[in-house]
Each structure stands twice: as structure tokens, then as C-alpha cells.
C-alpha positions as CSV (number, residue, x, y, z in Angstrom):
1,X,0.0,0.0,0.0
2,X,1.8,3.8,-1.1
3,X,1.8,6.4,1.4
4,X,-1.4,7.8,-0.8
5,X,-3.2,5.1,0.0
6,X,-4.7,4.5,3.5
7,X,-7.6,3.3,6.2
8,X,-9.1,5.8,7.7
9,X,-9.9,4.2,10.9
10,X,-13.0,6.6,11.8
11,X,-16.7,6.5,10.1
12,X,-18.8,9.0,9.9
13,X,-20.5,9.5,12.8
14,X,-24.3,9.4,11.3
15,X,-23.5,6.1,9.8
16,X,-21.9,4.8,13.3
17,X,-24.4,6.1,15.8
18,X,-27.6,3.4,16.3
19,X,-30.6,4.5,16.0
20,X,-33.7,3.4,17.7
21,X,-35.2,1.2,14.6
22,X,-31.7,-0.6,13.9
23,X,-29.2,-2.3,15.5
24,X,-25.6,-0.5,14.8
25,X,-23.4,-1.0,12.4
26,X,-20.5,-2.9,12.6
27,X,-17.1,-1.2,12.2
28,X,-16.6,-3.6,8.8
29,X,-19.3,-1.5,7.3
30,X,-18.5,1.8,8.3
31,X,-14.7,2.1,7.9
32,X,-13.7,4.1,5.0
33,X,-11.1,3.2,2.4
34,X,-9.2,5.7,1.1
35,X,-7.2,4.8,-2.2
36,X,-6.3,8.0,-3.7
37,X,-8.8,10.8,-4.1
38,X,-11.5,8.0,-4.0
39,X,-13.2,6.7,-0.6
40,X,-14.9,3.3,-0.9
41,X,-16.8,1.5,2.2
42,X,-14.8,-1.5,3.5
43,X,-18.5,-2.7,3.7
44,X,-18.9,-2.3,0.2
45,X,-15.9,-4.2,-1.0
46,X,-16.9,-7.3,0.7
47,X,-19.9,-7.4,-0.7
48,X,-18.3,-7.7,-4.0
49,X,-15.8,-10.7,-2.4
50,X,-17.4,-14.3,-3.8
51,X,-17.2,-15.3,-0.2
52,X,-19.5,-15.5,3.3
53,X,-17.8,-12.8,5.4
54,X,-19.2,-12.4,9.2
55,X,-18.4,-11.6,12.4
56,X,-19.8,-12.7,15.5
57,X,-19.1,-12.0,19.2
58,X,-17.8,-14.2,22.0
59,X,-21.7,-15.5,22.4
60,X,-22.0,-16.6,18.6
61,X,-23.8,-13.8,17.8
62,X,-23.8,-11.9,14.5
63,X,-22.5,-8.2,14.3
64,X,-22.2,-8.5,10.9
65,X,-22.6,-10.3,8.0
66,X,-21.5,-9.3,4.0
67,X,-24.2,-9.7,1.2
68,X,-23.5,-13.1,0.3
69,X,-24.6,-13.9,3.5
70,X,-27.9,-12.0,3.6
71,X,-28.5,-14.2,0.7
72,X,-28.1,-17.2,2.1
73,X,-30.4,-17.1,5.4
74,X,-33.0,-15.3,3.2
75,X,-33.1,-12.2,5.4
76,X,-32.2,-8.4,5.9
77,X,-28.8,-7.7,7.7
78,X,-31.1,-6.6,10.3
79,X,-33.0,-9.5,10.8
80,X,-29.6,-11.3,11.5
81,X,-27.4,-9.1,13.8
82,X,-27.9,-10.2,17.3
83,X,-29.1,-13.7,16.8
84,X,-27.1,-16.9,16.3
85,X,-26.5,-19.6,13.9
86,X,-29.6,-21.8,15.3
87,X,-31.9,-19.6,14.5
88,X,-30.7,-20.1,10.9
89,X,-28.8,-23.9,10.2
90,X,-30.3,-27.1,12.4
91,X,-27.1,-27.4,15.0
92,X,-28.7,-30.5,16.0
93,X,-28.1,-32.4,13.1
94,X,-24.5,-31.0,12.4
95,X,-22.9,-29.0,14.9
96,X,-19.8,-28.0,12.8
97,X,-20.3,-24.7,13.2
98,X,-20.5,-24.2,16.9
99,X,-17.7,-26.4,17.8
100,X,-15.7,-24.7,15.3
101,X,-16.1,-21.3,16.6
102,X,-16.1,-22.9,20.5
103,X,-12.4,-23.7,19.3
104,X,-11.4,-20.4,18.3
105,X,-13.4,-18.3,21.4
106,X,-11.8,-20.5,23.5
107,X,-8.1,-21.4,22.5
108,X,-7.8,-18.6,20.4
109,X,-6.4,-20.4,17.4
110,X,-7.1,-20.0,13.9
111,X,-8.9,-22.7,12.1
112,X,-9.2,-23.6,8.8
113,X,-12.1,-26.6,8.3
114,X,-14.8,-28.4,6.5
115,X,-18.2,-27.1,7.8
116,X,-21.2,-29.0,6.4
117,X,-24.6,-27.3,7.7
118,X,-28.2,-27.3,6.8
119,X,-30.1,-24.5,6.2
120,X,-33.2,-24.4,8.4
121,X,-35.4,-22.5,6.0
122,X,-35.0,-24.6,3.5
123,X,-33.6,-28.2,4.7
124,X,-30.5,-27.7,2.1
125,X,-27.3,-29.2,3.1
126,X,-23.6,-27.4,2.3
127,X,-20.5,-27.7,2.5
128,X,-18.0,-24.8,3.1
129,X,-14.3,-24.6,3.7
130,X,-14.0,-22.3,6.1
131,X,-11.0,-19.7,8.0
132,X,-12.1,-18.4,11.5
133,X,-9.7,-16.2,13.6
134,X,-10.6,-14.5,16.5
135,X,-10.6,-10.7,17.2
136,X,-9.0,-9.1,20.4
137,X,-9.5,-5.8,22.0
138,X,-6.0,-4.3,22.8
139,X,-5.3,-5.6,25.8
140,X,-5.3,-9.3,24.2
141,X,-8.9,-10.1,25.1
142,X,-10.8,-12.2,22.5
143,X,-13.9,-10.4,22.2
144,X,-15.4,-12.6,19.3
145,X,-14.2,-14.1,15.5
146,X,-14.3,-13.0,12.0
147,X,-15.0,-15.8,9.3
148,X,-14.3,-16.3,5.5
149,X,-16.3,-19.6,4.1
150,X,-16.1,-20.9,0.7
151,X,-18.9,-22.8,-0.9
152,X,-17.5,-26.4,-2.0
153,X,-21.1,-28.2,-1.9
154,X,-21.0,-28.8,-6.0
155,X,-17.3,-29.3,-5.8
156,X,-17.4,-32.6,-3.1
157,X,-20.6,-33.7,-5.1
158,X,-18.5,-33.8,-8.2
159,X,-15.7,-35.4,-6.3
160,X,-18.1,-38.3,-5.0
161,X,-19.8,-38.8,-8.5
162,X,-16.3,-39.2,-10.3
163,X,-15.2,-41.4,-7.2
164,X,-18.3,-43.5,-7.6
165,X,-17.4,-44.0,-11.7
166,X,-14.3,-44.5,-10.8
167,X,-14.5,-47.6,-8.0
168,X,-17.0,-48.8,-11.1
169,X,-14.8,-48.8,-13.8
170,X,-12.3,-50.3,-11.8
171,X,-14.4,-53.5,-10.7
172,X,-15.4,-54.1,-14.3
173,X,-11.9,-53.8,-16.4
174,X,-10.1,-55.2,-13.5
175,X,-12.4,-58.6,-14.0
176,X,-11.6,-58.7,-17.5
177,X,-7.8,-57.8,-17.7
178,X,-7.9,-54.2,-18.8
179,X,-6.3,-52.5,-16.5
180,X,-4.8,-50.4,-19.0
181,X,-8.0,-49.1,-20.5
182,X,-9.2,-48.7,-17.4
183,X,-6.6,-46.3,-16.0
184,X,-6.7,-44.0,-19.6
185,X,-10.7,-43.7,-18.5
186,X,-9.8,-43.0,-15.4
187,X,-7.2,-40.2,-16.5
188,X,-9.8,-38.8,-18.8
189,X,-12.4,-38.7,-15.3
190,X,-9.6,-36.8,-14.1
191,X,-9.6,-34.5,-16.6
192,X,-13.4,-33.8,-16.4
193,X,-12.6,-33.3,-13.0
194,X,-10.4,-30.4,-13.0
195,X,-12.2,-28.8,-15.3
196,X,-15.4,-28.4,-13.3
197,X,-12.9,-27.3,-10.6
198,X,-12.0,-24.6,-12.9
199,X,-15.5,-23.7,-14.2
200,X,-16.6,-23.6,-10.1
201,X,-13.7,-21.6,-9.6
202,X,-14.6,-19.0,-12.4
203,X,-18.1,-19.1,-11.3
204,X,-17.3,-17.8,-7.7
């Protein structure tokens, strides 16, 4: 970053104050980015980030959440600061999510895992990879975590489709002898493969 470019810590104070109808905003949505002569909301750029950003205190409780996902629980930012993630994903048939951020509250590690969930509203299940770090005030206390998750879902169902073809093509060259023409179909699975890797990728 050049010495033109910087953060500008502070947000204006209408835009930080709470009002009486809403909850306040979180500091990722106020703080000002200054790149130049041009001033962009933090907020605003990741909102543009193919990726669930939030942040939750030590309780599990949102104090905010990007765009992406507002769009996932189906609901206004407002209807989501404050509450939790069972009032949005069924805890009690994965719990992923709340042991995950148990571990970083608690230990104060970062963690990068597999979260699979299921969306209340709708009974979906998905799969994210997710990075959770916790936030500290400045004496070292961790007064919550902020979280980046991926959406892998079509990615492992890919992965378990090819792996299925695969354990299939295996068990009926390998009775006949053609081990050989087996592993060039494999290789060519393999090539499908990566290519919906790349087309998910490009997607995001």
C-alpha cells in the first residue's frame, strides 16, 4: 500500500451512531477506504468478495454479516445481527459450526475446516471450507471471530460422483484384464474433474 493510500480508521458519525429502529453497524461497514482521491466502504468491498464474510461476538452472535450472507439465510442484515446460527442452520443435526467457533473463542487459534450445515429454512445441506480467527481488544482479550467460508457443496458432489465411476470402472476392467483401458478412462475422469474445478472456480 503507497503512502497515498490508506484506512481511515474513523466512520462518519451518522453512519456509526444506532438509531432506535436498527441495531448499529458494525465497524466492517462503516470504515472508510481511502485509495487515492477516491473513498470506498470497507463494507462495500466485501460485498463484492465471492465469499461469506461475518463476524460474531464471543456469544455466537452476529455483528455482521457481508451480502452473500444475507442471501443465504434469506433475510435483511437486520433480521440477522444479534441472533445466532440456530436460528438459521439445524445445530442439531451438524454441529460444525458451533464447535468450530467454541475452538477459536476458546483457544484462540485459527482454524481452517470443513463445515457441512443445513439451512433451516429450507432443509439444504452445504459444505463450506472455512478460515475463523478470533478478534482481540487491545489488551489481548478475544472479544469474538471473524470468518471467511467458501462454498465447495457442488465441488465434493462432483468429487463423489467421479469417485463412484471410478470404484465402477475399476471392478469391471479389472475382472476382464484391462487394467490399462481402465486407467486411460480414469485419467480422462480426471480431466473432467479439473475442469469443473475450474469452471466452479470462475463461477465464484
Amino acid at each position: 500500500m503507497s503512502s497515498e493510500d490508506k484506512i481511515e480508521a474513523t466512520s462518519t458519525a451518522e453512519s456509526a451512531m444506532p438509531s432506535a429502529e436498527s441495531p448499529p453497524k458494525s465497524v466492517a461497514s462503516t470504515t472508510v477506504i481511502r485509495l487515492g482521491n477516491t473513498k470506498v466502504e470497507l463494507g462495500t468491498i466485501l460485498n463484492q468478495v465471492g465469499c461469506y464474510i461475518y463476524i460474531k461476538d464471543r456469544m455466537g452472535c452476529y455483528t455482521y454479516v457481508n451480502e452473500n450472507v444475507q442471501d443465504l439465510l434469506g433475510t435483511s442484515v437486520d433480521n440477522i445481527i444479534g441472533r445466532d446460527d440456530s436460528d438459521f442452520f439445524d445445530l442439531e443435526a451438524s454441529n460444525d459450526l458451533k464447535r468450530n467457533d467454541c475452538r477459536v473463542i476458546e483457544s484462540g487459534e485459527t482454524i481452517k475446516q470443513e463445515e457441512k450445515v443445513i439451512l433451516k429454512a429450507t432443509g439444504e445441506r452445504r459444505i463450506y471450507q472455512s478460515v475463523k480467527q478470533p478478534i482481540r481488544e487491545d489488551h489481548g482479550k478475544i472479544i469474538g471471530l471473524c470468518g471467511i467460508s467458501t462454498d465447495i457443496t457442488r465441488f465434493r458432489q462432483t468429487e463423489n460422483t467421479l469417485n463412484e465411476i471410478i470404484k465402477h470402472l475399476t471392478l469391471a476392467t479389472g475382472a476382464s484384464g484391462m487394467g490399462t483401458l481402465c486407467g486411460e478412462r480414469i485419467s480422462i475422469l480426471n480431466l473432467v474433474f479439473a475442469g469443473q474445478m475450474e469452471l466452479s472456480a470462475a463461477s465464484a
